[in-house]
C-alpha positions in Angstrom: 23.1 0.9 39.1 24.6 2.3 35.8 22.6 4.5 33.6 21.3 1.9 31.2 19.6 0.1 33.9 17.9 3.2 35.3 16.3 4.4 31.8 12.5 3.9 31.1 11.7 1.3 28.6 11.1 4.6 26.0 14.8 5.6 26.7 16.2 2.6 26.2 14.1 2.2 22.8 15.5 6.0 22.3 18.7 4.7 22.4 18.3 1.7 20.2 17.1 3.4 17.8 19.7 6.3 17.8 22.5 3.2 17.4 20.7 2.0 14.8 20.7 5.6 12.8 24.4 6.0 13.6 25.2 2.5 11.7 23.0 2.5 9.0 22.3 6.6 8.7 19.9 5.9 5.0 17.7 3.4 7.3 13.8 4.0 7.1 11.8 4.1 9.9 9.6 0.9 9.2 12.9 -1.3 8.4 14.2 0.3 11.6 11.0 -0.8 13.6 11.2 -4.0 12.5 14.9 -4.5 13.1 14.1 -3.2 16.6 11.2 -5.6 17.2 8.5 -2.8 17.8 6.2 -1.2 15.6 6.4 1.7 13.1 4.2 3.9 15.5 6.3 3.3 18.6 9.5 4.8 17.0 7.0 7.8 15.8 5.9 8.0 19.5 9.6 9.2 21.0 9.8 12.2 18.7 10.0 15.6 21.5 6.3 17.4 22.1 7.1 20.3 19.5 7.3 17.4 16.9 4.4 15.6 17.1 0.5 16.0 17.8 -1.9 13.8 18.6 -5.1 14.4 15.9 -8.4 13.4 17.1 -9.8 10.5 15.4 -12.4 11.9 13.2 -10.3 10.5 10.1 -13.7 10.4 7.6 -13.9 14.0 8.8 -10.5 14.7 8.0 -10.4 13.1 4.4 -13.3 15.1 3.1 -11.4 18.5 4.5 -8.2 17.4 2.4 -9.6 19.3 -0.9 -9.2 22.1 1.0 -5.0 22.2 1.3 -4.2 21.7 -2.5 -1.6 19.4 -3.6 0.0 16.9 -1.1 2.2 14.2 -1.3 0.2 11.2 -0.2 2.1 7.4 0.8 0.7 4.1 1.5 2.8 0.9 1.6 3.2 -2.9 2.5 6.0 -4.9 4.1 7.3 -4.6 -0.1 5.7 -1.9 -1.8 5.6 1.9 -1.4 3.0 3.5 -3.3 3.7 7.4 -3.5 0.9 10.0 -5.8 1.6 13.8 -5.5 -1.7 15.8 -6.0 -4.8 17.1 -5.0 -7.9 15.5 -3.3 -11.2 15.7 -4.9 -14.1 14.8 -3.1 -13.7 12.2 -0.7 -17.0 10.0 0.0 -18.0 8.3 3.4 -20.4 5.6 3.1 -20.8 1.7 4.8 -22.3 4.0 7.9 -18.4 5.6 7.8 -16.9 3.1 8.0 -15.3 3.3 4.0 -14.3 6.2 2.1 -13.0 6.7 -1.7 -12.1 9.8 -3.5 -11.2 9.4 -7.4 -9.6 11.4 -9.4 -5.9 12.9 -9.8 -5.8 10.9 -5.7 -7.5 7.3 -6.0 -8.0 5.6 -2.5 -10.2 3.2 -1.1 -9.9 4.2 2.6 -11.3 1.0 5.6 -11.7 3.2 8.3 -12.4 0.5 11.0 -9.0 -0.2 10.4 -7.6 3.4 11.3 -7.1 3.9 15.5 -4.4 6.7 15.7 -3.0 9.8 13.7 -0.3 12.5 14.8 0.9 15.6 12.7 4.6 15.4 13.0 7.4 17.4 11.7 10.9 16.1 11.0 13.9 18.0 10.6 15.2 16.5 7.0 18.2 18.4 5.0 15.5 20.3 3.1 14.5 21.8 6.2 11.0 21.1 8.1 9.1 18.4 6.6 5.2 18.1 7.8 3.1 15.2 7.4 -0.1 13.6 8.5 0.8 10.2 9.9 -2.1 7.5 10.6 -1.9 4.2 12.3 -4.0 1.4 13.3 -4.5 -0.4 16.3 -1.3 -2.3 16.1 1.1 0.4 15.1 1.6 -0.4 11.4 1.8 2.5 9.5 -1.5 3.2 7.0 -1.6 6.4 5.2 1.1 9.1 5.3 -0.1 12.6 3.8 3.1 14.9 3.5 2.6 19.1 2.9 4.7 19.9 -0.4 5.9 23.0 -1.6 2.1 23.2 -3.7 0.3 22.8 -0.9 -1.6 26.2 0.8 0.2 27.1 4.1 -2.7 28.6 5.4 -4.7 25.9 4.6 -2.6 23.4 5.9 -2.7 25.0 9.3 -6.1 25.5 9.4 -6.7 21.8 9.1 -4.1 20.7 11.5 -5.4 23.2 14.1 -9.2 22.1 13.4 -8.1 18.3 13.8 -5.3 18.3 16.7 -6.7 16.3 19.6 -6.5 19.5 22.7 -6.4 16.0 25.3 -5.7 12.9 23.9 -5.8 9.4 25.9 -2.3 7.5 26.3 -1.3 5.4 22.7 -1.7 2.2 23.4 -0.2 -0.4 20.7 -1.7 -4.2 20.7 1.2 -6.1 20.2 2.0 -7.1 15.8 -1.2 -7.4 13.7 -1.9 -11.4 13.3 -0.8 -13.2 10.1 -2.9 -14.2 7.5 -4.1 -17.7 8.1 -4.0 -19.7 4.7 -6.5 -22.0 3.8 -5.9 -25.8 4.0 -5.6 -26.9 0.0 -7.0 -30.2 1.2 -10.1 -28.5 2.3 -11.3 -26.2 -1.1 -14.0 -27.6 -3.3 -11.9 -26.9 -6.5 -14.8 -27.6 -8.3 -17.0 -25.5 -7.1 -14.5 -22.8 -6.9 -14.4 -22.9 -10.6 -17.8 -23.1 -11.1 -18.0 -19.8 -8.6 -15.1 -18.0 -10.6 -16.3 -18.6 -13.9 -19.7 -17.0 -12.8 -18.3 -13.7 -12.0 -19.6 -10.5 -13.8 -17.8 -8.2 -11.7 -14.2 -7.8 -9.8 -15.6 -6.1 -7.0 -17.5 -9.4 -6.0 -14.1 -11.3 -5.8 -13.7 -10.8 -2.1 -17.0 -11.9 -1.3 -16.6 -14.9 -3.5 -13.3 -16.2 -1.7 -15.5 -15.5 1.5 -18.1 -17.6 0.9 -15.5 -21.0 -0.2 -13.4 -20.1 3.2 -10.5 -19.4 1.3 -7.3 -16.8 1.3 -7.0 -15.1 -2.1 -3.2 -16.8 -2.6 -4.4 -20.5 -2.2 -7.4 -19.6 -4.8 -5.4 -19.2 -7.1 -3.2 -21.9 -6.9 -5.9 -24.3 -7.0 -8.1 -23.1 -9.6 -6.0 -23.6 -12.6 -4.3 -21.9 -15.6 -6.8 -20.8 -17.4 -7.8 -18.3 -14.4 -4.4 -17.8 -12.6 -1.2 -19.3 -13.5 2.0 -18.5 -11.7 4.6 -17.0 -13.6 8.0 -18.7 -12.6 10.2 -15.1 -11.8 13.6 -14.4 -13.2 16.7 -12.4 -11.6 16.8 -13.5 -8.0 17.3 -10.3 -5.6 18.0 -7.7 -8.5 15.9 -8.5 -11.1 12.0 -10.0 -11.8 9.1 -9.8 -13.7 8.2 -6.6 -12.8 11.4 -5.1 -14.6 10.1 -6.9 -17.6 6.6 -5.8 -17.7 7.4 -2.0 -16.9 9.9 -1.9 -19.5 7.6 -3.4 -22.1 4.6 -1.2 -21.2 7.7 1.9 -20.9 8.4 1.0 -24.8 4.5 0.6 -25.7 3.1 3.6 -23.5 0.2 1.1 -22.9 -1.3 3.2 -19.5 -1.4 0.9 -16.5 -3.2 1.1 -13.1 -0.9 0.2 -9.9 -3.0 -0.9 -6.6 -0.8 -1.0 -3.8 -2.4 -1.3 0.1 -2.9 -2.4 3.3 -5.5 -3.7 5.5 -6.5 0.0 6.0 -5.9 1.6 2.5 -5.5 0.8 -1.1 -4.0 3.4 -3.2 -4.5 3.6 -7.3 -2.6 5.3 -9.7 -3.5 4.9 -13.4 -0.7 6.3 -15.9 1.9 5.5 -18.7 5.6 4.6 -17.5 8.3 6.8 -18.3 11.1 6.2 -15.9 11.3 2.7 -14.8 14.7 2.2 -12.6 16.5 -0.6 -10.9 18.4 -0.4 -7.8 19.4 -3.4 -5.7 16.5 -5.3 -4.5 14.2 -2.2 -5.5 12.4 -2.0 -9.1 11.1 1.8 -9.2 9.0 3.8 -11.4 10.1 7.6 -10.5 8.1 9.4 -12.5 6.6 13.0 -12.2 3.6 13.4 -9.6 4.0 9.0 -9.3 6.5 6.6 -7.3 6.7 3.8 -6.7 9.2 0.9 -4.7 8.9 -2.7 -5.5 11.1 -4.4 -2.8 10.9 -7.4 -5.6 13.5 -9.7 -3.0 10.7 -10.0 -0.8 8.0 -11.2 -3.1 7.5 -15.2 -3.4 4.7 -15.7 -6.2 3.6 -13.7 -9.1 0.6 -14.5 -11.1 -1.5 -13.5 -14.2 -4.8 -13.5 -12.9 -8.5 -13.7 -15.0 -11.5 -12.7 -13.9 -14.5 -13.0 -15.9 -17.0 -9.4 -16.0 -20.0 -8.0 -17.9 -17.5 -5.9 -20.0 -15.3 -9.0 -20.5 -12.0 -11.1 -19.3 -10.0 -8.6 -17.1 -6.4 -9.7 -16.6 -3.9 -8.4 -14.2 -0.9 -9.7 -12.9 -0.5 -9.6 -9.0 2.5 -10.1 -6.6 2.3 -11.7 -3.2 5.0 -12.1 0.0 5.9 -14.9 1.8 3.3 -14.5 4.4 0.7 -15.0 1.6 -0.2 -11.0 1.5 -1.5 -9.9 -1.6 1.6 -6.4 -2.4 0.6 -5.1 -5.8 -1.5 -5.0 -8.3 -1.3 -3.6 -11.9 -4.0 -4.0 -14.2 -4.4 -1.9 -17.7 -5.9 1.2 -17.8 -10.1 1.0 -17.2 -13.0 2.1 -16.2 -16.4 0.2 -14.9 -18.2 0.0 -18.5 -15.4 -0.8 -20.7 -13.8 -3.7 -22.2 -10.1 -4.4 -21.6 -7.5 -2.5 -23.3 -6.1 -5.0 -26.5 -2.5 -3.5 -25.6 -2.5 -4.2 -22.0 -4.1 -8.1 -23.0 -1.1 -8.0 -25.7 1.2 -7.1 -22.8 0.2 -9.1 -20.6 0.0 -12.7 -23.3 3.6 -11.6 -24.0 5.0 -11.5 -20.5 3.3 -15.0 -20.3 4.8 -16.3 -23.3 8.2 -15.2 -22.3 8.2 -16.4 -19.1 6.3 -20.0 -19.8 7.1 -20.7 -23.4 
């Protein structure tokens, strides 16, 4: 019986992964775990004891304790879109009996915590030295949140929270297999009519969920069926290295209009509100890398854009928003706003422009 034969499932996966590294050295851990065929959380999992430690999973807890560290790096990301904001928590509120949290400010999250089942502290030696970082998963392994220490951030207080959250005896991880697709509605099935009716009715965007929840409808196949005038798909340009997204952050780059990027998952969305400055291209990835804000469009991967109206109170808010091949919802930019206030005229103008260019 050669060696192989005799290793534990985790050694084999060990070893996998470690010929996976050696070809393709720049590889990230979730492309990794998907090439693999396991989940983000089980590669995490074979790091050596010293390297990682199981937190308890008090996460609301944990959230409103952030304040206390200082700045952080904090992550959250799809299957296309990293979403990275470098500051410091304000004050994080738990409400829906715990189960959501927000904090606004300089850090803008809206945090789902049934969705949240494991976190570790792990370190990672990186060529900068020792990187530390908060790590939190759900149920299936897909990575949610990652909150990295920076060079900002108060040692001692950093400690201090990792020693008042690490779990002293923690129960076996157990991973449930992927997290199910989105079903999509059957077209055949929507009362388009009564969608519109619905739509046109709306005074606010936070009652957009509830709406496509009461017609038994995914938010993709909405808007294909309820016409231009609330959501027309934009027909993209470029093919793997270029897209709409180029076009829109170079045109708000050149205006300085300030734009608001909603990036999540099923267990976070994360908001950062800002001007463009550095808008970049590289391969299938349109970034913005700008001071205290990144972000990573993996644009190849994205199927259907859309400009998007929604009727409010305070006016028509328009926003354009990306979706994968699965149907998922990746990203989100809408101008600069806050509850109360009308639309900005130079993110409409932005946005009427991108239209025109792309539709004629």
């Amino acid at each position: 019986m050669n060696a192989t034969a005799r290793a534990t499932p985790e050694q084999q996966l060990g070893e996998r992964w470690r010929a996976l590294l050696d070809a393709n050295p720049g590889i990230r851990i979730r492309q990794a775990a998907d090439e693999l065929g396991v989940s983000e959380m089980d590669l995490v999992h074979l790091r050596p004891a010293e390297e990682l430690a199981p937190l308890r999973p008090e996460f609301a807890a944990l959230m409103q304790d952030m304040k206390s560290v200082g700045p952080v790096m904090i992550l959250a990301r799809n299957d296309q879109v990293v979403h990275e904001v470098t500051a410091a928590f304000g004050e994080f509120t738990v409400g829906g009996s715990g189960a959501m949290g927000l904090a606004v400010g300089d850090v803008d999250v809206r945090v789902f915590f049934r969705q949240w089942a494991h976190g570790f502290h792990v370190q990672e030696q990186v060529r900068s030295g020792n990187r530390e970082s908060l790590q939190f998963f759900d149920r299936h392994g897909m990575a949610i949140q990652k909150i990295y220490r920076v060079e900002d951030t108060d040692e001692d207080a950093w400690k201090a929270l990792v020693a008042a959250y690490r779990a002293s005896d923690a129960p076996p991880v157990e991973v449930y297999g992927r997290r199910v697709p989105l079903v999509r509605a059957d077209m055949d099935t929507v009362d388009v009519k009564a969608l519109r009716i619905d739509w046109e009715a709306l005074r606010d965007v936070h009652h957009f969920g509830a709406m496509l929840k009461r017609h038994g409808v995914d938010r993709l196949t909405a808007l294909q069926q309820v016409g231009d005038q609330w959501a027309r798909r934009l027909p993209d340009v470029g093919g793997d290295e270029s897209s709409i997204l180029d076009i829109l952050l170079e045109n708000v780059r050149a205006s300085r209009c300030p734009v608001m990027f909603f990036v999540g998952n099923p267990g976070i969305v994360q908001i950062h509100t800002g001007v463009v400055g550095n808008p970049r291209r590289m391969g299938p990835w349109m970034n913005v890398l700008d001071e205290g804000f990144n972000l990573h469009a993996n644009t190849s991967g994205i199927s259907d854009w859309f400009r998007v109206r929604k009727p409010t109170v305070d006016g028509v808010i328009t926003s354009l928003e990306a979706y994968n091949r699965q149907g998922d919802i990746v990203l989100t930019v809408f101008g600069e706003r806050k509850p109360g206030q009308p639309e900005l005229t130079l993110w409409r103008r932005e946005m009427d422009t991108l239209e025109a260019t792309l539709c004629g």
